[in-house]
C-alpha positions as CSV (number, residue, x, y, z in Angstrom):
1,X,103.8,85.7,93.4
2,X,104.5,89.0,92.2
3,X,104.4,92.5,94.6
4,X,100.9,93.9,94.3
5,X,102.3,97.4,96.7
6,X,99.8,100.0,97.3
7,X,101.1,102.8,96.0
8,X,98.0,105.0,97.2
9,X,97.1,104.1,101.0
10,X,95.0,105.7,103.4
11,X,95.1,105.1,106.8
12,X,91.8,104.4,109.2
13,X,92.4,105.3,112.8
14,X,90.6,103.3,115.2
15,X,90.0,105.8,118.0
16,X,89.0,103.4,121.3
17,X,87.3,100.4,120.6
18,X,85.4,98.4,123.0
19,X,87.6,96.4,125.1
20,X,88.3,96.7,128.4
21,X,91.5,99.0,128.0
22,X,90.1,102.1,129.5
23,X,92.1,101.9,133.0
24,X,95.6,100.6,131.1
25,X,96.2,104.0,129.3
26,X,95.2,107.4,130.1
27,X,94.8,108.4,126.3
28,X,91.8,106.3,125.8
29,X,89.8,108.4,125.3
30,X,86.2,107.9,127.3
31,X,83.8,111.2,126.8
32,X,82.5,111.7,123.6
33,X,84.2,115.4,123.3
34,X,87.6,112.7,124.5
35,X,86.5,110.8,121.6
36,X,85.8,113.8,119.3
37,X,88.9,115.4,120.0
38,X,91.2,112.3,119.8
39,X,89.4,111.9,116.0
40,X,90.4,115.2,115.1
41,X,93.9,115.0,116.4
42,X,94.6,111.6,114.5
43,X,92.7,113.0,111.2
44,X,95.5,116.0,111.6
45,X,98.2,113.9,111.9
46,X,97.5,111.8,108.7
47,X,94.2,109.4,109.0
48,X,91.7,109.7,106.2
49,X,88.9,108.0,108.6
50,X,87.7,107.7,112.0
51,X,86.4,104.7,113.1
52,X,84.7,105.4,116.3
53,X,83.1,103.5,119.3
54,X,81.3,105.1,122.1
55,X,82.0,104.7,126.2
56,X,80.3,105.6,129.4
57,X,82.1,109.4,130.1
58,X,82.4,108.4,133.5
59,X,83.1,104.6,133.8
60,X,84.8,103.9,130.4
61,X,82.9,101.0,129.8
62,X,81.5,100.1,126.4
63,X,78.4,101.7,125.8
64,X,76.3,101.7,122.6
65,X,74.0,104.6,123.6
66,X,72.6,106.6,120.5
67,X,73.2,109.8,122.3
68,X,76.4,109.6,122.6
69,X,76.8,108.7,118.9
70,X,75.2,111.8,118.3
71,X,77.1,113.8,120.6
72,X,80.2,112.2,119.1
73,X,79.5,113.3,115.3
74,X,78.3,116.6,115.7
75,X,81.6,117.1,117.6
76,X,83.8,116.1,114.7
77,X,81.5,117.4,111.7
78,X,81.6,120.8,114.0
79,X,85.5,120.7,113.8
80,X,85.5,121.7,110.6
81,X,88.4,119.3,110.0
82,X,88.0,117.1,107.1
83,X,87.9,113.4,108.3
84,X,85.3,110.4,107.1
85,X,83.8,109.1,109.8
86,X,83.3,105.7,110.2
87,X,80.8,104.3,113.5
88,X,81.0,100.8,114.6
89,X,78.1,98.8,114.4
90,X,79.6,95.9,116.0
91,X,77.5,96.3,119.8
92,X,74.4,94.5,120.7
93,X,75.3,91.1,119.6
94,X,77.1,90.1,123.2
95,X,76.3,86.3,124.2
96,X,77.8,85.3,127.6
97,X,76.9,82.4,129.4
98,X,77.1,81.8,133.8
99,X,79.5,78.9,133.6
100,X,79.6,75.4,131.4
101,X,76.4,73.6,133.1
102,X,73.8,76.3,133.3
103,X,73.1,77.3,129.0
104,X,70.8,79.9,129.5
105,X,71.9,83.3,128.7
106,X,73.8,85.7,131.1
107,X,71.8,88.6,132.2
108,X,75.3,89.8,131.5
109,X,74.5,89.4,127.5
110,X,73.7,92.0,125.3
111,X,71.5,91.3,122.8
112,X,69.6,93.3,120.9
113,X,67.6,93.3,117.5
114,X,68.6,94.5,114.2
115,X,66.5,98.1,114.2
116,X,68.4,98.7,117.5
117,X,71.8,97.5,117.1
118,X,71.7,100.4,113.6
119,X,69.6,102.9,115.5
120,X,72.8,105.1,115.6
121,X,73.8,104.7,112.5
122,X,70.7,105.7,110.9
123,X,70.3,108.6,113.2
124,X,73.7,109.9,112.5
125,X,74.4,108.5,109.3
126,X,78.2,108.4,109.0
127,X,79.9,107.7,105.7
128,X,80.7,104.3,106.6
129,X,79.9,101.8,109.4
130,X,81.1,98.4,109.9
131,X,79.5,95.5,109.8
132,X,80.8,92.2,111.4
133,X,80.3,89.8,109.0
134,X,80.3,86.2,111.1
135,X,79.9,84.9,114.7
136,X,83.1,84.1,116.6
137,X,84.2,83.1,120.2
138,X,85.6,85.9,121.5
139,X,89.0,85.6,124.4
140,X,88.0,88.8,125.9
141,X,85.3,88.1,128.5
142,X,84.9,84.7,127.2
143,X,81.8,85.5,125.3
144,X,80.3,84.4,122.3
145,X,79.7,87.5,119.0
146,X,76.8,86.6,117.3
147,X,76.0,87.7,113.9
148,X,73.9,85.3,112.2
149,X,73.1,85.4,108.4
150,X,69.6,86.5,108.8
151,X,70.5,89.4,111.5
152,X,73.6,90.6,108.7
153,X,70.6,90.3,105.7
154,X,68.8,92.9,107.9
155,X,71.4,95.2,109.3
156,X,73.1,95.8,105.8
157,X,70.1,96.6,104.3
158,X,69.0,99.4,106.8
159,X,73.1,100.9,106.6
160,X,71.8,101.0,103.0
161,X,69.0,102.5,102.9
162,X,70.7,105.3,105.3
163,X,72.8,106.0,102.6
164,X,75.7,104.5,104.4
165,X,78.7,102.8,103.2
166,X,79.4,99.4,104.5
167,X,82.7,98.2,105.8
168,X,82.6,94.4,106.0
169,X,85.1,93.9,108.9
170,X,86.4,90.0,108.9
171,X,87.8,88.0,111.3
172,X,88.2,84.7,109.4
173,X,88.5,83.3,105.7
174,X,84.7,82.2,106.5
175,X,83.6,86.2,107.1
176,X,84.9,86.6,103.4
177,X,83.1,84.1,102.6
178,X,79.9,85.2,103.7
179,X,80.7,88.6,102.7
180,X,81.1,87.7,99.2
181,X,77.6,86.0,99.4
182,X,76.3,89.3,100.7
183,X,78.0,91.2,98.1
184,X,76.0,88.8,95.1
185,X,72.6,89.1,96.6
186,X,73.3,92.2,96.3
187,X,72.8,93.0,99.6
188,X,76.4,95.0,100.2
189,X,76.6,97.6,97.0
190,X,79.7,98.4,95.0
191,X,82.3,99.5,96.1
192,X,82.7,97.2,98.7
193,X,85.0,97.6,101.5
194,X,86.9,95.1,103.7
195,X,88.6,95.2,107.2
196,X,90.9,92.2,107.2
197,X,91.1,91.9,111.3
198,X,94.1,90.1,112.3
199,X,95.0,88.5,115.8
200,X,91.7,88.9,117.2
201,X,91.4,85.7,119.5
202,X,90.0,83.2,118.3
203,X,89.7,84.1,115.1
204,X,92.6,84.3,112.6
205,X,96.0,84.6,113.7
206,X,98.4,87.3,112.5
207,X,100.4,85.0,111.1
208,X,101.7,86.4,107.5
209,X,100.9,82.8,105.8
210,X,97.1,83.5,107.3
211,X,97.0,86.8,106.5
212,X,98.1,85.9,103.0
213,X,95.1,83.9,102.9
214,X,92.8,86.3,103.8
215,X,94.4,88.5,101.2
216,X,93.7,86.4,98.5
217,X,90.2,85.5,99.5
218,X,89.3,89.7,98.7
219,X,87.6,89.1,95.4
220,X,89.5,91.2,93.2
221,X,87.9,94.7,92.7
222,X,87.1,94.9,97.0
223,X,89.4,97.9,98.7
224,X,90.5,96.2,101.6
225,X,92.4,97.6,104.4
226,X,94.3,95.3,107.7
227,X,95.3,95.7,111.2
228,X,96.7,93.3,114.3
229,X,96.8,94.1,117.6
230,X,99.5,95.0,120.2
231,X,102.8,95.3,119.0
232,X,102.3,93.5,115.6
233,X,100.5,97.2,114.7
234,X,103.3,98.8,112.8
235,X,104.5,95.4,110.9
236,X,101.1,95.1,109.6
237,X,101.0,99.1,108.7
238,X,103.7,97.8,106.1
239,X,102.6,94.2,105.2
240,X,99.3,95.3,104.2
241,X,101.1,98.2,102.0
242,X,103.3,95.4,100.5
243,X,100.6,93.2,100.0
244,X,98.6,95.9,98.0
245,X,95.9,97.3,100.7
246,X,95.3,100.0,103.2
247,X,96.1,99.9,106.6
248,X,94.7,100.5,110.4
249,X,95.6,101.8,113.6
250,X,94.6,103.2,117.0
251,X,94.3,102.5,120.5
252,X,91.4,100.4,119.9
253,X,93.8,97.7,118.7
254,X,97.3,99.4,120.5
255,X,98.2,101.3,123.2
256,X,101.9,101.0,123.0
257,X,103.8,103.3,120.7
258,X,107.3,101.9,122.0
259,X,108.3,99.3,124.9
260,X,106.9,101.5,127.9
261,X,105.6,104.4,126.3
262,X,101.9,104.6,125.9
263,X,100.6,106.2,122.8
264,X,97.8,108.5,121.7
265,X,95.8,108.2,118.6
266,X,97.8,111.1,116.7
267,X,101.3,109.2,117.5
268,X,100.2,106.0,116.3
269,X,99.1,107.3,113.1
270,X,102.6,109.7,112.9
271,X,104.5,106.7,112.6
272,X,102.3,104.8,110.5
273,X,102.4,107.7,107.6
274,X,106.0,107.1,108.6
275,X,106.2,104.0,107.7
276,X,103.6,104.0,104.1
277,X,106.3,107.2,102.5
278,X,109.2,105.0,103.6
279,X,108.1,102.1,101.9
280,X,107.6,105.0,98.8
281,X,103.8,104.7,98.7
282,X,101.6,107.8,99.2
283,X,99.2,108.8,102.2
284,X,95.7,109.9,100.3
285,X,93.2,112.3,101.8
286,X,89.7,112.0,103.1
287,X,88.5,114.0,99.4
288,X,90.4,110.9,97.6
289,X,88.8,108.1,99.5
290,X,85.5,109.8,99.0
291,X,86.1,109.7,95.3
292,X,87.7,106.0,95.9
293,X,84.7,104.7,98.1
294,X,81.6,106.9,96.5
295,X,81.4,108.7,99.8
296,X,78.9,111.4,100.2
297,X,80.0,113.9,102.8
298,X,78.4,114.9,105.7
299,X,77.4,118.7,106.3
């Protein structure tokens, strides 16, 4: 098939993520000023959004505590740097089960209903959140993410009626799937966006022949943008420019910028605008994905 290169790209840095990598890198960043500040210094160094999680300031550990949202976007908004931020909406939907006999669910679940799991997001309303558009076994912890079709029906149409711009993030060809149905009830407005999430066991490998897959299930029309994890980050900054989207990095998905050298956020996203004006595409700013997305910005 023909090249379909992205000639404009902009580049989403993923600034720490919920997995359990907050003791195997000291520049994961765990207070929200941590947080804050890493955003600012990746937005310098070349990323047009932030996608943001939130930890425990003292632990690390994956929280999902509105305050901390809060305290998160009033720190980058007060920058006065020019970034779109992006908050996950991915927590609260955390099945885990005490061994293959006994079904009932682990006090260690977290599971929480659909007014909750946006509370944030409505509170804050950032330009975009994500949305996690399927269940999936997840390696990590050996737990199940939920996301049923009635709970997505429900959280997409309160980041809506925030005023908030979806990003559909999909593990599998069947996310797509769902997302398309989504996006004909007319339940995920125009313009819709699409994180094509690669290597995320078990859901699709980040094999090229599956990603190509994934590619071509985008109805045409969708922005999409990609990422894989660990060292397949940079390949995939340049695959997805070659196969004609945008692209993703961070130490939510990588903290290696070269064998033994630990990254930060800003680094990660040097070489990626590196790699996009080698390949002789163009790194947009956060003014041009406003205009590209329908964005409204933030005071």
């Amino acid at each position: 098939m023909p090249l379909t290169m992205n000639r404009e790209v902009f580049i989403t840095c993923a600034v720490t993520g919920s997995g359990g990598t907050q003791d195997r890198s000291p520049h994961v960043p765990r207070s929200p000023q941590q947080i804050a500040e890493s955003a600012v210094a990746a937005a310098k160094a070349g990323a047009a959004i932030v996608h943001c999680h939130v930890r425990d300031p003292e632990t690390g550990a994956p929280a999902r505590d509105p305050a901390l949202y809060r305290e998160v976007t009033e720190r980058i908004r007060d920058s006065e740097v020019d970034v779109v931020l992006n908050l996950t909406a991915g927590m609260g939907g955390d099945l885990l089960f005490d061994g293959t006999e006994n079904m009932a669910m682990s006090p260690r679940s977290d599971m929480a209903g659909a007014t909750e799991r946006v509370a944030h997001v409505v509170d804050c309303r950032p330009e975009i959140c994500t949305l996690d558009c399927g269940t999936m076994n997840f390696n990590e912890a050996d737990y199940v993410m939920v996301n049923t079709p009635g709970m997505l029906r429900d959280m997409a149409a309160r980041m809506t009626a925030a005023g908030v711009r979806i990003e559909i993030e999909a593990f599998d060809t069947g996310h797509l799937w769902f997302a398309r149905q989504l996006a004909e009830e007319g339940i995920v407005p125009d313009p819709v966006l699409v994180q094509l999430c690669m290597g995320v066991p078990w859901g699709a490998p980040d094999d090229l022949n599956t990603f190509m897959a994934m590619v071509n299930n985008v109805p045409a029309g969708w922005t999409w943008s990609a990422f894989a994890l660990g060292r397949h980050q940079m390949p995939y900054v340049a695959a997805s420019v070659l196969a004609g989207g945008n692209v993703r990095v961070g130490l939510e998905d990588n903290l290696w910028l070269g064998k033994g050298q630990l990254a930060t956020n800003a680094q990660l996203v040097e070489r990626a605008v590196t790699i996009i004006e080698n390949l002789g595409a163009r790194v947009i700013t956060p003014a041009e994905v406003r205009t590209k997305l329908k964005l409204e910005k933030r005071a």
